[in-house]
C-alpha positions, -999 to 999 in steps of 0.1 A, spaced: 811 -82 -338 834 -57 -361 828 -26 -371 845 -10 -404 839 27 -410 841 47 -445 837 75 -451 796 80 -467 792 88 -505 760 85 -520 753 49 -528 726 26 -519 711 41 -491 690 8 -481 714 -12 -456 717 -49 -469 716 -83 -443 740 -108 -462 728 -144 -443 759 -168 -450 770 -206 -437 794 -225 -456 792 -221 -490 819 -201 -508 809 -206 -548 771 -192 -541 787 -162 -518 806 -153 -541 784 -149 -571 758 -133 -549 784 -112 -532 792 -96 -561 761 -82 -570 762 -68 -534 794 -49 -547 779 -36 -578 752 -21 -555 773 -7 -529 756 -5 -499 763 21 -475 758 -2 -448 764 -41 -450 756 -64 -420 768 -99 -425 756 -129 -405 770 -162 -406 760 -193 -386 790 -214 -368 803 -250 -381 789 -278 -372 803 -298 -341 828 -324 -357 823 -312 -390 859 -303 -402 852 -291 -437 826 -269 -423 850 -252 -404 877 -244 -432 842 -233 -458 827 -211 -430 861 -192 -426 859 -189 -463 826 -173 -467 829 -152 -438 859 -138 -460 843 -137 -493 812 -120 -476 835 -88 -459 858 -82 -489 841 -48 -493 859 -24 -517 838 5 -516 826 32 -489 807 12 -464 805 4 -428 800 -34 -420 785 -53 -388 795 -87 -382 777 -118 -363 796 -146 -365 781 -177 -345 809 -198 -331 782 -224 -324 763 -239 -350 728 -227 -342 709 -240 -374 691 -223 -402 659 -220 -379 673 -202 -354 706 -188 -368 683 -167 -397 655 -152 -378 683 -143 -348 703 -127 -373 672 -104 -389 662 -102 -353 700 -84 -347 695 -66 -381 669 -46 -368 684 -35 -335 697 -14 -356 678 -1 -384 644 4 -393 642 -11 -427 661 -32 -448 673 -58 -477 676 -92 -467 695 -119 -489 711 -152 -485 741 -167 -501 719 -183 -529 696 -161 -540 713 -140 -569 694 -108 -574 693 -83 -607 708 -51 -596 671 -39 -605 660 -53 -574 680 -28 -553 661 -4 -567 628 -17 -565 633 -24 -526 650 12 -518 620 29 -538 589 6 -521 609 4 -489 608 45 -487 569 47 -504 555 23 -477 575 29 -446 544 38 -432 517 15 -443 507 -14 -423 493 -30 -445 522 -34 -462 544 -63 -449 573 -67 -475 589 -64 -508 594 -93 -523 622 -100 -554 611 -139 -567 585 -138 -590 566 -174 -601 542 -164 -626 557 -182 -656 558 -148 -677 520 -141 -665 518 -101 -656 495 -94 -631 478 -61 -632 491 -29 -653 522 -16 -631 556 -30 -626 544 -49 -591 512 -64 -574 503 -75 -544 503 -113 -529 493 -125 -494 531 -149 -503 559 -129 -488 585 -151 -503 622 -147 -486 642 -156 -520 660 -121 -523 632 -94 -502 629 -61 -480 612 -53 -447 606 -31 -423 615 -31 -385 575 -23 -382 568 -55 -396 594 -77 -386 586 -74 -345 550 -91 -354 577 -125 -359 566 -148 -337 584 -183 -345 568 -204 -325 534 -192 -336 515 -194 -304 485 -180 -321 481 -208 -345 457 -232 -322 431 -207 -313 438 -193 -352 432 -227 -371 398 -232 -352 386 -195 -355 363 -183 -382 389 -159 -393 412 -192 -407 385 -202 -429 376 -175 -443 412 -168 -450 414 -204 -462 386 -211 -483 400 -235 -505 397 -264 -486 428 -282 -503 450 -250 -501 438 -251 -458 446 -284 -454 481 -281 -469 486 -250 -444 472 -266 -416 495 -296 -416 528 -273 -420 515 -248 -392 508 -278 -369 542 -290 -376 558 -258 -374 539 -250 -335 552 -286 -329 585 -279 -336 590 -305 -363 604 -284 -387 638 -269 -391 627 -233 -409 619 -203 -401 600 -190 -429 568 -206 -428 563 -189 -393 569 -158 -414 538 -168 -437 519 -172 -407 523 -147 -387 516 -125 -420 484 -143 -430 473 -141 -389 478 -99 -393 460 -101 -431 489 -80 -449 501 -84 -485 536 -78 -501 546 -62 -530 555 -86 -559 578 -75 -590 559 -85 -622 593 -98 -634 619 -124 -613 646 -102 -601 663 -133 -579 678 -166 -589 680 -197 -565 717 -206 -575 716 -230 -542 696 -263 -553 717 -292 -545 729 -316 -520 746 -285 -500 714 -269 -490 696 -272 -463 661 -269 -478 665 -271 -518 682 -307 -526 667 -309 -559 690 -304 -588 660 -307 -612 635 -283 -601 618 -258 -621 627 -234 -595 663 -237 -597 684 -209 -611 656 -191 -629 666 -168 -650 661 -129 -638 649 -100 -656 654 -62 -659 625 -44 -641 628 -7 -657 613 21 -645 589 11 -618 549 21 -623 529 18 -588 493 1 -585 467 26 -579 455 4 -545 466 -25 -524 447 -50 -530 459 -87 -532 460 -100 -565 438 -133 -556 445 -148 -596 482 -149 -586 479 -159 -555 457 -190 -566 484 -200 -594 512 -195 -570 501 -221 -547 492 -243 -576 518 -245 -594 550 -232 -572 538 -250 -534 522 -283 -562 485 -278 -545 476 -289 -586 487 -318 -582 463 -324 -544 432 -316 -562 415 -344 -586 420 -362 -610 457 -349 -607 460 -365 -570 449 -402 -582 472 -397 -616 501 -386 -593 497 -412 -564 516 -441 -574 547 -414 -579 545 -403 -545 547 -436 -536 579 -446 -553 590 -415 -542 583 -422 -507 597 -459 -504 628 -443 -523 636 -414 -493 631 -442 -467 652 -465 -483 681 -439 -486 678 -428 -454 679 -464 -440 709 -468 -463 729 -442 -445 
């Protein structure tokens, strides 16, 4: 770990977690909207190459020196991995060192491009909710199609999405990513009433129980769940003030080049207006998991019309990956 000092000016006061691996084009882009914001204090993270992998090794020295180039007052933290550790472990070790030292925080990885209005919206919730526990995060992706939800510039959603967000140290030590909790949680009355559509539980439950098994190479869907166990919400811009510029073969998570979800566009917020009360916006929360996690397509007719798809699509995965 480096330090670099500066002296202060008054800039953004929020310290920002820059999560980085191998990918210069994306760090760049985002990198630059990190400059424009000028953080006072910049930790950057990167995960190590992968054993054998020779091109990772030349992109991750790359990154690591697009990601420090910092031309403004600011003192910098570094945690360079030299093992590769993967994304499951490598992300929620680095917010884990992000908050040995501060109490709150923006978090952002090398593909998610924010509007510079999304520093502002996470400094001024960031400060207004330090102390509510209710409050979990402040989220920066937005997936209403255009919908506004409510009459201020945010509401609130039980999904604490991690395109582009902000948390606190209070909420981040509740991280469990193992989720011990989950089998006494998925047979409890408290699940089901937390889950009371029956097709959005089931398309929890099989995630969760893949996630306690250790199946599952993420470390963001423990996030949802251990959220969801403590019944908090997040506070959700009414615009999208991040763009996934990462979709494609060089992501871990986001292969598809054709999604709806890749690069959407991002939109000034203006001044921000605050919700008179926190409650979660259930309308929104409904048509997120419809249309952005595809539970439309698991409830009839729309899971007979789509079967024969998943199918092809199926046979088509196996295939490749019997081809490599």
């Amino acid at each position: 770990m480096k330090n670099i000092k500066f002296k202060s000016s008054r800039l953004l006061k929020t310290p920002v977690l820059f999560l980085v691996f191998n990918r210069p084009d994306t760090t760049s882009k985002v990198f630059e909207k990190i400059r424009q914001a000028k953080p006072q204090r910049l930790y950057v993270a990167s995960d190590g190459p992968r054993i054998g992998n020779d091109v990772d090794k030349e992109k991750v020295i790359m990154t690591r020196d697009i990601a420090t180039k910092v031309d403004w007052p600011c003192e910098i933290k570094t945690l360079f991995r030299e093992k590769n550790l993967g994304c499951k472990k490598a992300c929620s070790t680095a917010i884990n060192w992000f908050f040995e030292y501060e109490e709150m925080g923006i978090i952002l990885e090398d593909d998610t491009l924010p509007h510079l209005d999304f520093f502002t919206f996470c400094e001024n919730l960031l400060v207004r909710y330090a102390n509510d526990e209710k409050i979990t995060a402040i989220i920066g992706t937005n997936f209403q199609n255009g919908k506004w939800r409510g009459d201020s510039s945010y509401y609130f959603s039980k999904f604490a999405h991690v395109w582009g967000w902000a948390t606190w140290k209070r909420s981040w030590v509740h991280y469990q990513l193992d989720i011990p909790f989950w089998p006494e949680w998925r047979e409890s009355n408290a699940w089901l009433n937390y889950k009371s559509d029956k097709v959005e539980r089931k398309y929890w439950k099989n995630i969760f129980d893949r996630i306690y098994a250790g199946e599952i190479d993420t470390w963001c869907y423990s996030w949802d769940a251990c959220n969801w166990y403590r019944n908090v919400v997040a506070a959700t811009p009414n615009v999208n003030l991040i763009s996934n510029i990462g979709f494609g073969e060089n992501s871990t998570h986001t292969k598809s080049t054709d999604s709806e979800f890749s690069n959407m566009s991002i939109n000034k917020l203006g001044p921000i207006t605050h919700p008179k009360k926190i409650l979660r916006n259930l309308e929104a929360d409904r048509w997120t998991f419809n249309h952005h996690y595809g539970g439309k397509n698991l409830r009839f007719p729309y899971n007979w019309i789509n079967f024969p798809n998943r199918v092809i699509r199926y046979i088509l995965k196996r295939l490749k990956e019997f081809l490599k």
